[in-house]
Structure formats: C-alpha cells, structure tokens
C-alpha positions as CSV (number, residue, x, y, z in Angstrom):
1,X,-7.3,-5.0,-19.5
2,X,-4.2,-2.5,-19.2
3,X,-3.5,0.0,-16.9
4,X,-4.0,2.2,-19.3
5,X,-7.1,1.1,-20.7
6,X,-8.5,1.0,-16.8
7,X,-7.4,4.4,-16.6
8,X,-9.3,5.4,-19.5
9,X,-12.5,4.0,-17.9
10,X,-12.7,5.9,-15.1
11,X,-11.0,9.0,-16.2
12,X,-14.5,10.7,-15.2
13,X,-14.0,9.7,-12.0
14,X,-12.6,12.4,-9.6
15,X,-9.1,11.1,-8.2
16,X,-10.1,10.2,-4.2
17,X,-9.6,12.1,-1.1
18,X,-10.0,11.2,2.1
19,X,-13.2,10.6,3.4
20,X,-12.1,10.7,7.1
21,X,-11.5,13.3,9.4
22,X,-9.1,11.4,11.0
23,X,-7.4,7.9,9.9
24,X,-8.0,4.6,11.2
25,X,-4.8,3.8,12.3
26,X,-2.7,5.4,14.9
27,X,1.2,5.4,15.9
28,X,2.0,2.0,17.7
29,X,0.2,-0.1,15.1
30,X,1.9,-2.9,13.8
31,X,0.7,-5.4,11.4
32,X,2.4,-8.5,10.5
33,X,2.1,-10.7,7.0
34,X,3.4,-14.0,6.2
35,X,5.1,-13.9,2.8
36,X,4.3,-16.7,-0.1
37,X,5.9,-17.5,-3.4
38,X,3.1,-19.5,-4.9
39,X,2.1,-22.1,-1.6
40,X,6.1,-22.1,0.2
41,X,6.4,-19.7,3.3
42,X,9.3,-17.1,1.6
43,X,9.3,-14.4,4.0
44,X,8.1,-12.4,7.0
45,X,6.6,-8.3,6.5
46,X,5.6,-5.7,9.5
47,X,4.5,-2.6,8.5
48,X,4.4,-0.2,11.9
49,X,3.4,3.7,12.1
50,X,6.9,4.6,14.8
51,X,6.4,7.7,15.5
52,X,4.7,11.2,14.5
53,X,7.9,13.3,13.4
54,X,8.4,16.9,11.6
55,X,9.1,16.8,7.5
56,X,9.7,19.6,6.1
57,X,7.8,22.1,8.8
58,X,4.6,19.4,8.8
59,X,3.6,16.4,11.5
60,X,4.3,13.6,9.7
61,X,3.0,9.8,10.9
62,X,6.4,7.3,10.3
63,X,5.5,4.7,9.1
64,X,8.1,1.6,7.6
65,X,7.8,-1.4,6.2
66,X,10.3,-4.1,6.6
67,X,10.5,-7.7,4.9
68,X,13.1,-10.5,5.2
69,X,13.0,-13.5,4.0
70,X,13.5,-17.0,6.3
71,X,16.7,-18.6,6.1
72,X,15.6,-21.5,3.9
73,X,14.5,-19.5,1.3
74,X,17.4,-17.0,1.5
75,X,19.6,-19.6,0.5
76,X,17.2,-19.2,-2.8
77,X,17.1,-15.5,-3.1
78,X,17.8,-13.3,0.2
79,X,15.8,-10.3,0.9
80,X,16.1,-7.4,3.9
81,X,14.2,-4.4,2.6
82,X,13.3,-1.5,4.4
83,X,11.4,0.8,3.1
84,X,9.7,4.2,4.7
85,X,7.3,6.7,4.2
86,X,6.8,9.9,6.0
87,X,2.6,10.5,5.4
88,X,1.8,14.1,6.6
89,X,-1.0,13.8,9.5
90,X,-3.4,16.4,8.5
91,X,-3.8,16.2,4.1
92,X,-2.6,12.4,4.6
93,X,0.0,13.1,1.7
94,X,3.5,11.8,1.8
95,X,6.0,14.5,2.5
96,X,9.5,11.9,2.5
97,X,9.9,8.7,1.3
98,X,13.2,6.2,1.3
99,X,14.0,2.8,0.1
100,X,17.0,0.1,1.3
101,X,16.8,-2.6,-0.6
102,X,19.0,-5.8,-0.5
103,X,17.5,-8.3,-3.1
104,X,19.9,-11.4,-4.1
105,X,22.7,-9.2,-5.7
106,X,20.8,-6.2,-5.8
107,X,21.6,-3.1,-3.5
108,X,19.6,0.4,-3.7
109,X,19.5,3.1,-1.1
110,X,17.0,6.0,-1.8
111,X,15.7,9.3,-0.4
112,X,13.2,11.2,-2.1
113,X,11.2,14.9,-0.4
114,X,7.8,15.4,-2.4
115,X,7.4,19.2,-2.5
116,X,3.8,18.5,-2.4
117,X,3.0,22.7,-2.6
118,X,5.3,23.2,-5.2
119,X,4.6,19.9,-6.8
120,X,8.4,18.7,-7.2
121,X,10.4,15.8,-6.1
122,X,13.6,15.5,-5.1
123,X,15.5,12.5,-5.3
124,X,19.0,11.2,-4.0
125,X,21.1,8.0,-4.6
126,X,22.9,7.2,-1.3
127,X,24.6,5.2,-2.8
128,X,26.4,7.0,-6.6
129,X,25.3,10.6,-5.3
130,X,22.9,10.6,-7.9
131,X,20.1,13.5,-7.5
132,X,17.4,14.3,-9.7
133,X,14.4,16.8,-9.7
134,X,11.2,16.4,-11.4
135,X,7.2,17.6,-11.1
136,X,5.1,15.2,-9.3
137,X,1.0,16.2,-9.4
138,X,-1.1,17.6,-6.6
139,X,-1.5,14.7,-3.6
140,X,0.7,12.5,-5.3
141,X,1.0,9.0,-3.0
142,X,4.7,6.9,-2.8
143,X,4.5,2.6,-3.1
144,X,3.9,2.5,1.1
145,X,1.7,5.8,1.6
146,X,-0.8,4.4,-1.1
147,X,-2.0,1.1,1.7
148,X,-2.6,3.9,3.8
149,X,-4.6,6.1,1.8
150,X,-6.3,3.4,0.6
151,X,-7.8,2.7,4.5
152,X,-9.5,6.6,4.3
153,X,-11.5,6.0,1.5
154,X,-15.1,4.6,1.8
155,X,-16.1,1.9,-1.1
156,X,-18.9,0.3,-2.9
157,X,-19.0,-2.7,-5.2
158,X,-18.4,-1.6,-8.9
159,X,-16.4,1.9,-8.1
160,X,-13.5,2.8,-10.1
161,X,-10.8,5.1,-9.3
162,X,-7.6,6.2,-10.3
163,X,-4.4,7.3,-7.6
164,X,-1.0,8.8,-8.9
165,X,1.7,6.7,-7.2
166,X,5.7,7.8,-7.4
167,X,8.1,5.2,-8.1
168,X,11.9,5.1,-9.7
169,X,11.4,9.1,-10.2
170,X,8.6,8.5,-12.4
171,X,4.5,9.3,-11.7
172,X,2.6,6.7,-12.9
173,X,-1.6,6.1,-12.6
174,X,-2.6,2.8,-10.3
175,X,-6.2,2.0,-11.3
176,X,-8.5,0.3,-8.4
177,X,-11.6,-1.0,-9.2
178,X,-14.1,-2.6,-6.7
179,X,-14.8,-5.9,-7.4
180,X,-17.4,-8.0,-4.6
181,X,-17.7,-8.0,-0.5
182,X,-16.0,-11.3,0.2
183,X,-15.5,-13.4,3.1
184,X,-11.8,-13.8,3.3
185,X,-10.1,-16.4,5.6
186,X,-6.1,-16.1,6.2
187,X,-4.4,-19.4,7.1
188,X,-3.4,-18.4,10.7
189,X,-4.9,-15.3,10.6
190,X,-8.3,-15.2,11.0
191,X,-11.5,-14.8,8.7
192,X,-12.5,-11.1,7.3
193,X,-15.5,-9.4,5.5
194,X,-13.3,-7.4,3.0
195,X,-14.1,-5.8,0.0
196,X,-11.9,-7.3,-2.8
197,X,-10.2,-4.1,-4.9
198,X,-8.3,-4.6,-7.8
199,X,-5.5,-3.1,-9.0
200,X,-3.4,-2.4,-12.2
201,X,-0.1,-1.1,-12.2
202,X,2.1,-1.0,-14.9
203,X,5.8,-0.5,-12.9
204,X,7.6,-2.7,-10.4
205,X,8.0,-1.4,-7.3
206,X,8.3,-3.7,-3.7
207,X,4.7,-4.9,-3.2
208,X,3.0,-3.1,-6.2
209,X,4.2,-4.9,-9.0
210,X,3.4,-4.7,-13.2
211,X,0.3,-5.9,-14.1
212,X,-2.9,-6.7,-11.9
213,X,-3.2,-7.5,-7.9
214,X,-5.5,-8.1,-5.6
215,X,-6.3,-6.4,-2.0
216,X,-8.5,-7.5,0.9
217,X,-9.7,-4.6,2.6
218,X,-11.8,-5.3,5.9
219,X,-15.5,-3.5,5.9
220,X,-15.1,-2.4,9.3
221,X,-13.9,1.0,10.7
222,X,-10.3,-0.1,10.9
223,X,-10.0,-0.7,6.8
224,X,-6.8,-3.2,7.4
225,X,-5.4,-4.5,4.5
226,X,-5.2,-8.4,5.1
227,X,-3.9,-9.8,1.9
228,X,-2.3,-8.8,-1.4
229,X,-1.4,-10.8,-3.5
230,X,0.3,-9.9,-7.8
231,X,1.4,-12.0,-10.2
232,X,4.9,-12.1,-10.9
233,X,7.0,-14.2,-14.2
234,X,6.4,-17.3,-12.1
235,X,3.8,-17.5,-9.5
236,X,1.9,-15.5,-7.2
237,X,3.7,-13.4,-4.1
238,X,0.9,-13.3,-1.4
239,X,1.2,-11.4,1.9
240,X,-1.6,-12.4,4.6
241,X,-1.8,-10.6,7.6
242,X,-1.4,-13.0,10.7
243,X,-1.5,-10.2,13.1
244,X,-2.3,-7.1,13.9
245,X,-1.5,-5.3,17.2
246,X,-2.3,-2.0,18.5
247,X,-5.1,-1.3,15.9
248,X,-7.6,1.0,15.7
249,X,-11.0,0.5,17.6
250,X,-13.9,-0.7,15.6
251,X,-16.8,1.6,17.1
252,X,-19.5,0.8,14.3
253,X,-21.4,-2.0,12.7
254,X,-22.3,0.1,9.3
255,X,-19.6,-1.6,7.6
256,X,-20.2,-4.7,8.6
257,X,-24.5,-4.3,7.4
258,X,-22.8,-2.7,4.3
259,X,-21.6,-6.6,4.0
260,X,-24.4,-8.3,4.7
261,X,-26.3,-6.1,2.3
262,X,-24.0,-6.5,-0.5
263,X,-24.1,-10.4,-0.5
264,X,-27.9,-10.3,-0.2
265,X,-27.8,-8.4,-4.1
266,X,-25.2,-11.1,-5.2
C-alpha cells in the first residue's frame, strides 16, 4: 500500500501530540547503532541530545545525529553525515534543523528555521547561497525530530496515524501504523519488548527513506528506538542499537504488562 493510500486510511485519525508531560529522554543521552547493508557491518550512528540551547527566543533540546561509515566499506561508498535538529522543550516541535552531508561524491550543507507560529520555513544552502521560503503546517516534525516525537506518544496494536515530516523544502505525510508487540533481540545489543510500527514514506531523506520501514520501539517508559530498518534499490539498511548510555529511568512496569497482555490476545 502507498503512502498515500495509508494516508487515506487514517485520515479520521487526529494527527498525534504528545502524550507526556515531559519526554523520556534527557540532555546527555546517547545511543549508539551499528549500521548494515543487507548482513555486512557498513557503518557506525550516535544520535546524542548536547545540550538545551535558545532558538529563536525558545529552550531548545540539541540533539544530532552523526553516521560514518568503517574504512572497509568507505572504500565502497564513504559516508560522514551530520545531521541536527533543534526540538523546542516545552511543544516538543522542531524550531532549527541542518544537514552536512558527504555521501561518495555527494556534498550538501543545509540550514533551515521552522517558524512554527507563523507556519513558514526558511531555508539556506551553505553551500550556492540558495534560500527559499515556504508554509510548513502547524507542529510540523524535521527527518531527526520525528524519532523523538515518536518516544512521547503512547501505542496500541492496530493504531494508525499520520505525522507531517519536512524534507528537501517540501512537507510530506509519514503514515505509521501499529503492527504487533514483539520480542526483539539485537545482535550485541540486547533483547527488547517493542512494539513493531510501520512506516510509509514516499521521499528520501538520511534514515527515512521512499517506501515502507520498520521501527522497534521498546514498551517501557524510555520508548528507545532499537532498530529501523527500509528497503533500499538493493537490500535492506538496518540500524540496531548496541548501546545506550545516560537514558532515561524506567520507573513503571505498565508497559511492560501492556506486553504480556498483547501476546496473550495473539
């Protein structure tokens, strides 16, 4: 099914908020992935919240994702991407986002502000000087604020929602649906009761690529995101979290009845 066609579906569904009064993540967290192209080791990713920083007159959390790929399989195709996203602490909206990018021959270096009041976005090329305004809609998310939001939203098996992402100075709908509570087990990482989500997308852009994906989302109170994984022309990229350091404390069990009881229906 399309992206569009998803969309559709759940077009009666309310676009998500937070559920959380406060997120369950906090500045010092860094998770680590291993990166796979189909079963060989390609890369390393971290994504870290830095710092808590002022954007645009609001308290911001930093937070950046960086991937790079190992020296065997630069020799292949070399990447060293940093990418950043500026989510604002209170509505948990992104007020900045910019993107590095150094992919085989390919070089991009971006800066965008989401007016999120005034619903506009403004976007530079550091590199041609090339700026561009356009309207972006009411709690729009960036490619890196959107694993974020995801971790302040509550789920259960068979929901459907839709999230307006930003990407290449476009708005396009991401469509998640809720597919099973899993037990997922990361090859030097550890095993997880996650709720599987999928997602369509229909753009490229870093880790949310065209067509569907899949995301591991932990039941617990922390909500970390331990494996994605999208199709691409040949293959599967995977990232699998193998560690995850200054994380948010898990104070409840709910989540983890919420798993039990969801296998006992399957």
């Amino acid at each position: 099914m399309s992206a569009g066609k998803l969309a559709e579906k759940t077009a009666t569904v309310p676009e998500p908020k937070p559920e959380r009064l406060s997120p369950p993540f906090r500045v010092g967290e860094r998770l680590t992935y291993e990166v796979y192209y189909g079963l060989v080791r390609a890369g390393t990713a971290t994504l870290v919240v830095h710092d808590v920083v002022q954007v645009c007159g609001r308290p911001t959390y930093h937070v950046v994702l960086t991937a790079t790929t190992t020296p065997t399989f630069s020799k292949i195709f070399r990447v060293n991407d940093k990418i950043e996203s500026y989510i604002d602490t209170e509505e948990f909206i992104p007020r900045k986002f910019a993107k590095v990018q150094e992919e085989g021959d390919y070089r991009h270096d971006e800066v965008t502000i989401l007016d999120q009041e005034h619903h506009l976005g403004h976007y530079r090329s550091n590199r041609s000087g090339y700026t561009k305004d356009y309207e972006i809609p009411e709690r729009c998310q960036d490619t890196l604020s959107i694993f974020y939001f995801l971790r302040l939203l509550w789920y259960g098996i068979g929901d459907r929602f839709v999230v307006k992402v930003m990407a290449d100075e476009k708005i396009w709908d991401v469509a998640f649906q809720v597919k099973e509570a899993v037990r997922r087990t990361i090859y030097r990482g550890g095993s997880y009761d996650t709720f599987l989500l999928e997602a369509d997308a229909n753009f490229d852009a870093g880790t949310l690529r065209k067509g569907r994906g899949r995301l591991w989302i932990t039941m617990d109170e922390r909500k970390l995101i331990v494996c994605v994984k999208t199709k691409l022309a040949f293959g599967y990229l995977t990232l699998a979290m193998v560690k995850a350091d200054n994380i948010y404390e898990d104070v409840g069990g709910k989540k983890r009845e919420a798993f039990s009881s969801e296998l006992s229906r399957r």
